[in-house]
C-alpha positions, -999 to 999 in steps of 0.1 A, spaced: 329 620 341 310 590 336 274 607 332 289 623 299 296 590 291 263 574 294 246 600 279 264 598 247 263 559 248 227 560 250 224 590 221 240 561 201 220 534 212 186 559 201 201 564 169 210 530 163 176 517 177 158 547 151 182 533 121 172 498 124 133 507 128 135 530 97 154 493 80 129 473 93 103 493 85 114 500 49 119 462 44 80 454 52 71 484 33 88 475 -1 85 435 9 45 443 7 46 467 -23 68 436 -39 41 413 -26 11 430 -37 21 448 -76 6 426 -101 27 418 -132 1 438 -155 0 432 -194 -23 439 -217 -43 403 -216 -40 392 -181 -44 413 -149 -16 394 -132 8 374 -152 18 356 -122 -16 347 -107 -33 318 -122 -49 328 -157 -70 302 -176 -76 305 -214 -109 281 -214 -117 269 -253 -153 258 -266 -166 244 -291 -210 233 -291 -210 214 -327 -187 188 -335 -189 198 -379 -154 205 -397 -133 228 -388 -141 228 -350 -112 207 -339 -88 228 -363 -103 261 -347 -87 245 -309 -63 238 -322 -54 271 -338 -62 286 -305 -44 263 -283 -14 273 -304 -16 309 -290 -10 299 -250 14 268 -257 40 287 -254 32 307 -221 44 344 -232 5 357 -225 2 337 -194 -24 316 -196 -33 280 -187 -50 265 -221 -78 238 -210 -104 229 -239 -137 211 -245 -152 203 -276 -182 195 -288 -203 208 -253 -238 217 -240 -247 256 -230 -254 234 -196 -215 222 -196 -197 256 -203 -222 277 -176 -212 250 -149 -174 247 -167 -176 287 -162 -185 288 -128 -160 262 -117 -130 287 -139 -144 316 -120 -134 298 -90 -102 282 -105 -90 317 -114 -63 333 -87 -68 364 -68 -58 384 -95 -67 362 -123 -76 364 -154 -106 342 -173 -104 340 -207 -130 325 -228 -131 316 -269 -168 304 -280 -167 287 -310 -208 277 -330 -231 291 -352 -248 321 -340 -279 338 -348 -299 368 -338 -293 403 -322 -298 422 -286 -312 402 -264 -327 375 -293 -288 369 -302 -275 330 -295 -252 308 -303 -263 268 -308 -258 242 -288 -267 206 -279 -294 216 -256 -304 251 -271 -291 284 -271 -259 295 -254 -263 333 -238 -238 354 -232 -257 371 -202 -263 335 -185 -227 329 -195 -219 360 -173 -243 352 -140 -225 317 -142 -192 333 -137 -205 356 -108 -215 324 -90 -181 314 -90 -164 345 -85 -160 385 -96 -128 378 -120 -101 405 -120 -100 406 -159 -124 387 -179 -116 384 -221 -147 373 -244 -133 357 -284 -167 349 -299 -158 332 -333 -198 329 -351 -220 341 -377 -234 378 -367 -205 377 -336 -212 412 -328 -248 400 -319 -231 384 -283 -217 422 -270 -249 432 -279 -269 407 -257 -244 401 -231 -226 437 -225 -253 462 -238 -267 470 -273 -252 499 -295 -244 510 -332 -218 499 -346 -189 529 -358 -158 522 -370 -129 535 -349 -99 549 -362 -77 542 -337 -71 507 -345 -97 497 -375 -117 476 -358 -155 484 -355 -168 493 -326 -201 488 -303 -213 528 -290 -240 519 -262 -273 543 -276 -282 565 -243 -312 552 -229 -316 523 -246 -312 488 -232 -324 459 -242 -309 427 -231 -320 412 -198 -283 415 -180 -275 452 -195 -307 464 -180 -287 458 -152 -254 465 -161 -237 483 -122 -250 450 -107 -249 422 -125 -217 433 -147 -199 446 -119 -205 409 -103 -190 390 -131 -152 408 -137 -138 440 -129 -126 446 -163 -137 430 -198 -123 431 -234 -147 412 -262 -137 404 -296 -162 396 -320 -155 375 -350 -184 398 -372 -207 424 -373 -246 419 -363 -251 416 -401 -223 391 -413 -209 355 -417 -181 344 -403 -162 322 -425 -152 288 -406 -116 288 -393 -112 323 -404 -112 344 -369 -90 314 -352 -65 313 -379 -62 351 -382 -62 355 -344 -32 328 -340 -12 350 -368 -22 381 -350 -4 364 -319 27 348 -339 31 379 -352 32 405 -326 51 378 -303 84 386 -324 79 423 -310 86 426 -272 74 461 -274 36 458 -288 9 472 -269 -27 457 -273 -37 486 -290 -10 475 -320 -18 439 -318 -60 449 -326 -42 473 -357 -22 438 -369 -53 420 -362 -76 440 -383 -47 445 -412 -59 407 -417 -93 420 -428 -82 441 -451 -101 424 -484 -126 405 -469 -163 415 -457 -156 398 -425 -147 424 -396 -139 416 -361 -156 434 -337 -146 448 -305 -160 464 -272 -139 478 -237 -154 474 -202 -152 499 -179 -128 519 -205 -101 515 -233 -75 515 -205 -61 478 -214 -55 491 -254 -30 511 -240 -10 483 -221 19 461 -236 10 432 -246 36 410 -232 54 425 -202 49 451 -170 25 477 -182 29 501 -150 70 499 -157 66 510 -198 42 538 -189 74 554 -169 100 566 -193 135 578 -180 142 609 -195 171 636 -188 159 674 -183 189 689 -197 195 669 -232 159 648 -233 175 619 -240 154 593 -227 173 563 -211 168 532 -210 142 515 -186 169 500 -165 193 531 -163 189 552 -132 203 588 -131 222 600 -102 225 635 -92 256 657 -96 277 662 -62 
């Protein structure tokens, strides 16, 4: 009588032993999934890693301290996630090194933003931006941040005369077209033709410097840029879209270039590998808004929170 017993004892004891494995397991399962899923939005990677929004300025004429702090105004409040540190007034010599060291400063999963504030001159590989101590280049710029590290998500403002002229030196030469998708002009890379030192070797050298790259230029090739004019419209641009929890980056580059509307001054813009990050919200979980709740039987889509549970 007592070998019935046992054996039913230890058919609970297997079952109880299985049921906490399966617990324990699940635990460590979702603890890592919890661990590991970056906070995406649309400007930084990881809105919890450490995200620096570096600002520069190489002359120290009107309007550059204004244009700071125009940009600093855009991070003081922390909704994109970034960590504002500027420097005015600096060498091409201080911002490489600066860059290096940012590369380095970035977490994990960071995110390296970087505004460039000058005047700029030039196009494909002849394009620069002045400094102290010569030209700034966007392609040294980018082998100073592969020293210091291959950033998750790296995000290029370049606020100068013939902006456009930095893509083309730094992330590949193209024609410009206009795209409809958000009015902003765009840089197509021509097949076959490359002409700045660092696109010539774009899978090494790019791949070295960030993972993933958004540029904004403050003109075309051909333009001015009106001093002040990018910073100021940029900070309206983010004043404006923070009042809308739901904005995607793709909308914020529409508000953005509704700014332009009656001037000859057009921002510029060019997406590195894709146009993957347009698509992302601007402010908030990317991965969770891509996944709308909807019910089969009425279509009513649900909101995100709500959780359906089957009929018994």
């Amino acid at each position: 009588m007592k070998i019935p017993k046992l054996k039913n004892f230890c058919r609970i004891t297997n079952k109880l032993n299985i049921a906490l494995l399966v617990i324990l397991c699940s635990t460590a399962i979702f603890w890592n999934l919890d661990k590991k899923t970056p906070l995406k939005t649309g400007f930084t990677w990881d809105k919890n890693s450490k995200n620096i929004a570096a600002i520069f300025t190489m002359t120290d004429e009107n309007g550059r301290k204004r244009n700071i702090q125009l940009m600093e105004s855009v991070f003081e409040d922390g909704k994109l996630g970034f960590q504002s540190k500027s420097f005015h007034n600096k060498s091409s010599t201080f911002i490489y090194e600066k860059m290096t060291q940012l590369a380095r400063d970035v977490g994990e999963n960071g995110t390296l933003l970087i505004y460039l504030n000058s005047h700029g001159g030039g196009s494909g590989s002849k394009f620069g931006m002045t400094a102290s101590d010569g030209w700034f280049k966007f392609s040294k710029a980018l082998d100073a941040i592969a020293e210091g590290r291959k950033v998750k998500r790296l995000i290029v403002l370049i606020d100068t005369c013939h902006a456009s002229g930095g893509i083309e030196e730094g992330f590949g030469d193209g024609e410009i077209k206009i795209d409809p998708k958000t009015g902003l002009a765009k840089l197509i890379i021509k097949e076959g033709k490359k002409t700045s030192s660092l696109f010539e070797n774009e899978l090494s050298l790019n791949n070295e410097a960030y993972e993933e790259c958004l540029i904004i230029a403050s003109s075309s090739v051909e333009d001015l840029s009106v001093r002040g004019a990018f910073a100021y419209r940029l900070s309206k641009a983010f004043e404006n879209a923070k009042s809308n929890e739901e904005i995607t980056v793709l909308e914020f580059m529409k508000k953005f270039a509704s700014l332009h509307t009656n001037t000859r001054q057009k921002p510029h813009y060019k997406s590195l590998p894709n146009e993957m990050i347009l698509n992302e919200p601007l402010f908030y979980n990317a991965l969770i808004r891509r996944i709308p709740i909807i019910d089969r039987d009425t279509g009513d889509q649900y909101p995100l929170d709500y959780i359906p549970v089957p009929d018994e």
